[in-house]
Structure formats: C-alpha cells, structure tokens
C-alpha positions in Angstrom: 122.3 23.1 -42.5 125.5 25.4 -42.0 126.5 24.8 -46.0 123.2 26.8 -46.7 122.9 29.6 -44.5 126.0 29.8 -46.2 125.2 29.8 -49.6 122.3 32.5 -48.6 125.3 34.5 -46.9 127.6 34.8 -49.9 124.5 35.0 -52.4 123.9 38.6 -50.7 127.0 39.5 -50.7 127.1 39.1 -54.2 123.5 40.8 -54.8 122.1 37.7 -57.0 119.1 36.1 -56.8 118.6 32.6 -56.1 117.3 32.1 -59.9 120.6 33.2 -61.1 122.9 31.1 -58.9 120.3 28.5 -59.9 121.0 29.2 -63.5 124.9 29.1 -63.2 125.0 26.1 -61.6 122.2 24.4 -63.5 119.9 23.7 -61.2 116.3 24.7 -60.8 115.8 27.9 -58.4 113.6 25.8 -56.0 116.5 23.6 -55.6 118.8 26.6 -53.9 115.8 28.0 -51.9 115.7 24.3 -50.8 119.6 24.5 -49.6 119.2 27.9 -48.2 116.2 27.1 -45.7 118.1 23.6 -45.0 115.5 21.4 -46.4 118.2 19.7 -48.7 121.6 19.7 -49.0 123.4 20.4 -52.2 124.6 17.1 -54.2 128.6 16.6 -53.5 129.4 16.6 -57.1 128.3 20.4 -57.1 130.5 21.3 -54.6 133.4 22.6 -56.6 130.7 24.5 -59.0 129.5 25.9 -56.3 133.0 27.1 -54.6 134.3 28.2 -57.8 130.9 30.4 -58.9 131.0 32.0 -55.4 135.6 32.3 -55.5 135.8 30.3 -52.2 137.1 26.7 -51.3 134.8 24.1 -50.7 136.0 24.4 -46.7 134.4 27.8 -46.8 131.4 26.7 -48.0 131.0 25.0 -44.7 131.8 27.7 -42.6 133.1 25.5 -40.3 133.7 27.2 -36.2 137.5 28.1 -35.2 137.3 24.9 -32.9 136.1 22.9 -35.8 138.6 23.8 -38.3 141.4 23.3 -35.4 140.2 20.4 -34.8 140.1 19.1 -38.4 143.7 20.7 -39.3 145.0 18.1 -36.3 143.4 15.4 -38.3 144.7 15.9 -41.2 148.3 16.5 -40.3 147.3 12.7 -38.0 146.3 11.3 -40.8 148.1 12.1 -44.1 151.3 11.5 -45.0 151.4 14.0 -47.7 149.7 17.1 -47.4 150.0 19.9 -50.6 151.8 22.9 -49.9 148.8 25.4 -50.4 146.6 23.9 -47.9 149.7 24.1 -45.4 150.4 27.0 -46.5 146.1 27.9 -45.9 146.0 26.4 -42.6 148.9 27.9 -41.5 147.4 31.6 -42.2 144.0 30.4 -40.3 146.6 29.3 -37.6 148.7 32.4 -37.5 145.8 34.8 -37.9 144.0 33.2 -34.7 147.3 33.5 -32.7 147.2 36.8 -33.4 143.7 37.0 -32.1 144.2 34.6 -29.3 148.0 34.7 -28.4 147.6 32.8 -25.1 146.0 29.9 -26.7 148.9 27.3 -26.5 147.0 24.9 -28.3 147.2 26.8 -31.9 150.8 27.5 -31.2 151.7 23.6 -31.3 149.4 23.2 -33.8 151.3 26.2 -36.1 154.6 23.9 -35.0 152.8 20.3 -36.1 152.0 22.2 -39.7 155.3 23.5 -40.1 157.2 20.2 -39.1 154.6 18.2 -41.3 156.0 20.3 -44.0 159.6 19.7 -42.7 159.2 16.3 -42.6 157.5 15.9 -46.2 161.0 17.9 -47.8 162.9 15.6 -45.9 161.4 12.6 -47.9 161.8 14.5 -50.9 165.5 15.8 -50.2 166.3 11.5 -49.5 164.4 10.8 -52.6 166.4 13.5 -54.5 170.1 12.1 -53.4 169.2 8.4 -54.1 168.5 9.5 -57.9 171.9 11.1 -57.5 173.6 8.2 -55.8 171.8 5.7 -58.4 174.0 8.1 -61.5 177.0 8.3 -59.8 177.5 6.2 -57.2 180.8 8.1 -55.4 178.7 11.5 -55.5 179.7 12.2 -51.5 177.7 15.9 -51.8 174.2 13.4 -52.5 175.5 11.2 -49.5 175.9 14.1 -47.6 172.4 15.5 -48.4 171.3 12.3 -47.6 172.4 12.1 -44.2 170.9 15.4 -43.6 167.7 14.6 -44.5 167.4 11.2 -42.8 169.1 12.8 -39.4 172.7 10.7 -39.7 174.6 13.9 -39.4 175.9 13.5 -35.5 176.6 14.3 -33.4 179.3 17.2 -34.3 181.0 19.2 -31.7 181.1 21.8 -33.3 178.3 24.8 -32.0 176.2 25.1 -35.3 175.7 21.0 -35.3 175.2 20.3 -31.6 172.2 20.5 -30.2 173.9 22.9 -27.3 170.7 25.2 -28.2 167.9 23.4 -27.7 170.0 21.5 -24.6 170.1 25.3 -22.5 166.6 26.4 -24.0 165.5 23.2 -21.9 167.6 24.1 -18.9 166.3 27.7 -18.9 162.7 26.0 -19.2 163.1 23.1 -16.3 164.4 26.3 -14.1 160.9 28.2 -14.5 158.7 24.7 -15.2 160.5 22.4 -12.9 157.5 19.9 -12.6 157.3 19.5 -16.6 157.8 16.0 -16.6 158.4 15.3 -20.3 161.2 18.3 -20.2 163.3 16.4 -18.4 162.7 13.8 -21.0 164.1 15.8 -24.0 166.7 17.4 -22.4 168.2 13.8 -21.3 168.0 12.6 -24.8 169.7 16.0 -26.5 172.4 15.7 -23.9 172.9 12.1 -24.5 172.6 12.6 -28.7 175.8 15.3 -27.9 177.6 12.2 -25.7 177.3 14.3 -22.4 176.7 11.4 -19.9 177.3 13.3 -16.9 175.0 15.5 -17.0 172.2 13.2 -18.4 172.5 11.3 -15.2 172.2 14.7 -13.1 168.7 16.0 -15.0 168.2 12.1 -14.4 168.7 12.4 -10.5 166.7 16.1 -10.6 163.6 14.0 -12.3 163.4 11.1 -9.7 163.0 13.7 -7.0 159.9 15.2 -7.9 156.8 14.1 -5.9 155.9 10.2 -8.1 152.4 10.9 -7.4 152.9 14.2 -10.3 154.9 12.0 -12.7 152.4 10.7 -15.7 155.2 8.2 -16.4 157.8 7.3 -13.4 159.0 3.9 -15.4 161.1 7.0 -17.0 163.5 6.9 -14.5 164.5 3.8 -14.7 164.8 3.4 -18.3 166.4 6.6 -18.5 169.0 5.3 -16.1 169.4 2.4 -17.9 169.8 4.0 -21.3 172.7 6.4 -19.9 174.2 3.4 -18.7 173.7 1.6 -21.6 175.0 4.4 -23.7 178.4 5.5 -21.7 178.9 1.9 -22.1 177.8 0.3 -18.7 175.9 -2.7 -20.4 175.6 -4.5 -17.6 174.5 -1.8 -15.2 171.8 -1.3 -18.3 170.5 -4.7 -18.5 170.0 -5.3 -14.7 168.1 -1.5 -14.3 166.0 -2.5 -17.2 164.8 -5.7 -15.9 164.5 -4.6 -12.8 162.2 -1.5 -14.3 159.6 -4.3 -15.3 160.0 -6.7 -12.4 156.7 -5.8 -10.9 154.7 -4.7 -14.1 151.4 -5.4 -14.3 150.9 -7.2 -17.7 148.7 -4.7 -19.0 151.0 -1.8 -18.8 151.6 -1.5 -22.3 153.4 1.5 -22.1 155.9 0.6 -19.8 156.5 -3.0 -21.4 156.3 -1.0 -24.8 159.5 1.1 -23.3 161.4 -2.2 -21.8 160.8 -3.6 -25.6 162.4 -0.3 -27.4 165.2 -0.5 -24.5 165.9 -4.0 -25.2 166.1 -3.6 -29.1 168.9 -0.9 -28.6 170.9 -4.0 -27.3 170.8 -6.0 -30.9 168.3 -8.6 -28.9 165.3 -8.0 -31.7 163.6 -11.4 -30.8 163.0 -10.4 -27.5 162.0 -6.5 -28.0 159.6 -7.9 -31.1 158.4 -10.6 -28.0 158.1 -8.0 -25.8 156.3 -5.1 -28.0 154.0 -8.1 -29.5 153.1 -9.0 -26.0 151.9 -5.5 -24.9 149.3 -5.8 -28.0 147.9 -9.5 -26.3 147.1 -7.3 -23.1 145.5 -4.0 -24.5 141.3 -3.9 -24.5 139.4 -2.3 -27.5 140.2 0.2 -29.1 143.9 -1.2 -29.0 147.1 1.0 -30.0 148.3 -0.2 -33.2 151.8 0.4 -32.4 152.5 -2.7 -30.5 152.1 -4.8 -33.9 154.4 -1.9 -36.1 157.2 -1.8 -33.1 156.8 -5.8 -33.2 157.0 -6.3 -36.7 159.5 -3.5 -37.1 161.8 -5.8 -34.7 160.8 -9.0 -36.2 162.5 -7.7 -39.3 165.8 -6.6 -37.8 165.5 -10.1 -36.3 165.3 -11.6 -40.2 161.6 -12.9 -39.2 159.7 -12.1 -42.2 157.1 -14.9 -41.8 156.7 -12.9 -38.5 156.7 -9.6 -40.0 154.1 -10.0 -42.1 151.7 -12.2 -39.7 152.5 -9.3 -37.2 151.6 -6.4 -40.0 148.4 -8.5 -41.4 147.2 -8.7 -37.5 147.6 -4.8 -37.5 145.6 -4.1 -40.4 143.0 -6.7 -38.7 142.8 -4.0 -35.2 142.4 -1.6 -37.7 139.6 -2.8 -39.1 138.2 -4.0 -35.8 138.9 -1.2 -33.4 138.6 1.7 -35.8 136.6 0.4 -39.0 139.6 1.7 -40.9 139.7 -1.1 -44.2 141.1 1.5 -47.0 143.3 4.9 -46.9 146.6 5.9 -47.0 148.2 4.1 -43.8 146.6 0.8 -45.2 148.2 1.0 -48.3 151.4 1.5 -46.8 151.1 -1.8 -45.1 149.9 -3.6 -47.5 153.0 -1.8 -49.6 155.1 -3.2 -46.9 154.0 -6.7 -47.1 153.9 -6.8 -50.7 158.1 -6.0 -50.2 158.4 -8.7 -47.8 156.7 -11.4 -49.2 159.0 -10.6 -52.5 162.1 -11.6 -50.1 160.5 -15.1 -49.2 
C-alpha cells in the first residue's frame, strides 16, 4: 500500500524505529511493521496523528503521483464550492512548481488558471455578501451598490479603456491570426465584442468562423446562434427569431446540446416557458449517465416564468439523475438544491 512505504520512507528519514512511532502514536510496533510491509492499512482516525508526528499533511502521507494529484486538484475545484485559502494557496505551489519543471504542459497551466479563478470567484461571493450587510444599514450607501455590481459583474459595459474589454478583445484577435482553426476562440471573442456593443465586427469574426472547413468545427450550430444573437442584440428581433428556428429545424431530438443552445437563445427573448420547455426537453432525450444541466437551465427558467410548482418538480427530478446516474444522495451540490427548494416551497 503506497501510505506505508510511506510511513517506512519518512520513519528513516527521521532515524526512529518502528517501536517509537508505535509508541507516539499508541499503537503496538507490530501494528506499523504491519502498515510498512502493506499487510494493513492504518485506521483513518489515525491519520492526522500520524501527519502531525511526522510534520506532513495527510495528502503527503499518500504520496500520491503528479498525475494523481492533478487529477484530484481538478476534482476538487469541480466539486466544491468553497475551498480554504491554504489548500489553494498548497495546490497552487504543486501547480507552479511543476510548470516550472514541465513548462509545455498546457494542462497545469489551465489548471494554475481554474485555482486562481476558483479563488476569484469565492471573493466575489464574499465582496456581494459584504455590500448586502452594508446596503441592509444604510440603504442609500451607493459605494456598497457599487461594490456590489463589481462583484456580481453588472459594471458594463464602459467605454472607457480600463472597463472595456478592448484587452482581452485584441489578445483574441492576435490569437485567431496565429490559431485560426481554434473554434471556441472565435466564440469568446464574438461575445467580448458584443459585451462592448461592437456589432459589426461580431458579425465579421462571425462570417471568418462559418468559413472554416464544418467537418473541423466541434460545434457548427454556433454559427447560427451566433448570428442570431448579434441580430438579436443590435436589435434585429426578427432576423433573430427566424435564424434561431431555423438553427433547429432539422435537429435530431437527441442533440441536447444544440436544443440546450436554442433554449438559452430563446430565454434571452423574455419567452421563459418555452426556453424551460425547450431545456427540459433536452433532459427527456439524453441516455445514462445524463447531464444534469437540462433540469437546473429548466428550472432556472421555470422560475423567471413564475412556475414554482415547476421549479421544484424540475429540481426534485435533478437530484433523482443524481442519485441514479452518479450515486450522488448527500454533498455540497445536494444541499444547495435542497436549499433551493426549501426557498421555493416558502413562496407557495
């Protein structure tokens, strides 16, 4: 077992015997020649003895490979919510120190990025936290409503340099010059142009995408609904409506992603009925293991639509391809449903 030929590994380095680590820890000296050969493992409530006699975390006890520990940081930023400083602040010196090592491995780099804009994120709940204690002392505090709309992304769009998002708009264009077939480049560069209100060149990266050989594209419905959205937003509606249900005229009923984009398209038009319709829809198609975002996008719509009946029938059903698809019953994302049923059924 790796947690023992650990435990032998740092009980050398420390020049003890096993009977003294035996008698630290309170066990008999049998027990951690037992661990060290990998007969036994030690008992999980003497993990944090054993970490704090030897100085290291329990993680090192494991000794857990590079790919392993990569692989675990990604889970944990997927899976919680919350994550405390010093482990970021741990995982991003793993991150930064096999960079160093390894600076052509992409993968850690977007990792280093997921840590860092966990942590972002996570001080943006706090800063919105922060100014609604303000607001709820003095309700005409506009300094809290300002940090407010920074932290919940309300500030723009500004024309003014420091607030646009002019640098991330030409770091793209430099990018598509050198990585023209980077689909999902075009993708971001349309939405920062359209976020700063510059229509005409959306529609021209929109014209560049829809040339590139459609048997490269991952995702061609893009075109379309990107078409459609700078229609949409320049104030075309009707030019929006008819590309978008056009987009979808041919869809095969188990595309979820593209009748999950048609829903999302057809929310920004006020219609929630339909986009929840829509988004529910895609979930009656999928096969096991099914994404649990067609039931959140649903209910989330159902809501705006002032279905709560169908809010919480939508979020009980997601909980239920939780527990059926992934054997997830209990956790942190649960309980955030549940939370959010709890505050529904209250408005009944």
């Amino acid at each position: 077992m790796e947690i023992g030929n650990q435990i032998k590994t740092l009980r050398t380095q420390r020049g003890v015997t096993q009977e003294t680590v035996a008698a630290a820890l309170g066990v008999l000296p049998q027990t951690v020649s037992k661990w060290e050969t990998g007969a036994t493992a030690p008992d999980i409530a003497l993990l944090p003895a054993i970490s704090a006699y030897f100085g290291v975390t329990i993680d090192e006890l494991f000794a857990l490979t590079d790919q392993q520990r990569v692989e675990r940081i990604e889970n944990m930023l997927d899976n919680q919510r919350e994550v405390e400083a010093h482990i970021l602040d741990r995982e991003a010196a793993f991150l930064l120190e096999k960079a160093r090592r390894e600076p052509k491995n992409a993968r850690v780099w977007s990792l280093l990025a997921y840590v860092e804009n966990h942590r972002g994120d996570a001080a943006k709940r706090k800063a919105a936290e922060y100014a609604k204690e303000s607001l709820s002392r003095k309700a005409d505090n506009n300094a809290a409503l300002w940090e407010l709309a920074r932290a919940t992304g309300l500030e723009g769009p500004y024309w003014e340099l420091a607030d646009s998002h002019r640098a991330v708009i030409d770091y793209l264009k430099d990018f598509i010059a050198e990585n023209p077939d980077v689909e999902h480049a075009y993708w971001w560069l349309m939405d920062a142009l359209l976020l700063d209100s510059r229509f005409a060149e959306a529609s021209q990266v929109c014209d560049r995408l829809s040339r590139l050989d459609k048997s490269k594209l991952t995702d061609p419905i893009r075109v379309p609904d990107y078409r459609g959205l700078i229609a949409w937003k320049s104030g075309d509606r009707e030019t929006a409506l008819r590309i978008w249900d056009d987009m979808v005229r041919d869809l095969p009923e188990d595309d979820s992603y593209g009748w999950g984009v048609y829903a999302q398209d057809y929310a920004m038009t006020g219609d929630y009925a339909r986009a929840a319709r829509i988004s529910l829809r895609c979930g009656e198609h999928m096969t096991p293991p099914r994404a649990t975002w067609a039931w959140e996008q649903g209910a989330y719509f159902q809501e705006l639509a002032g279905d709560i009946q169908g809010t919480i029938a939508s979020l009980e059903q997601l909980l239920e391809v939780r527990r059926a698809d992934y054997n997830v019953t209990t956790g942190a994302g649960n309980e955030a449903y549940l939370a959010e049923i709890d505050r529904l059924r209250a408005k009944l």
